[in-house]
C-alpha positions, 0 to 999 in steps of 0.5 A, a space after each residue: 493516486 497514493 493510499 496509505 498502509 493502515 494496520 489495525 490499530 488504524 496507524 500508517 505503516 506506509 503508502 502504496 503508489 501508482 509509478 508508471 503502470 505499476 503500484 509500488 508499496 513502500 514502507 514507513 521508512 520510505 523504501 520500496 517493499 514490494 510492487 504490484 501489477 494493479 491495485 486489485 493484487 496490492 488489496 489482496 496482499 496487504 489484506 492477508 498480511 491484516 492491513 488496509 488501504 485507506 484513499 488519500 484525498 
């Protein structure tokens, strides 16, 4: 599962990756930014910070 980083003016500024248990954040540049227990808690960071995740088919 991989979703993309989307900020308000609807341009990706990264992905969010499920690597073993956890969901990794990374960054437009590719590095790590942050990880996460569940996708739930990623949601919710990334929300307050005024981005969204958006599902890559």
């Amino acid at each position: 599962m991989e979703y993309k980083i989307i900020n308000g003016l609807g341009m990706q500024q990264g992905t969010v990756k499920k690597v073993g248990g956890k969901w990794i954040a990374y960054g437009r540049n590719g590095n790590k930014f942050r990880e996460f227990e569940n996708l739930r808690f990623a949601q919710n960071y990334l929300k307050s910070l005024g981005y969204i995740l958006e599902s890559i088919a």
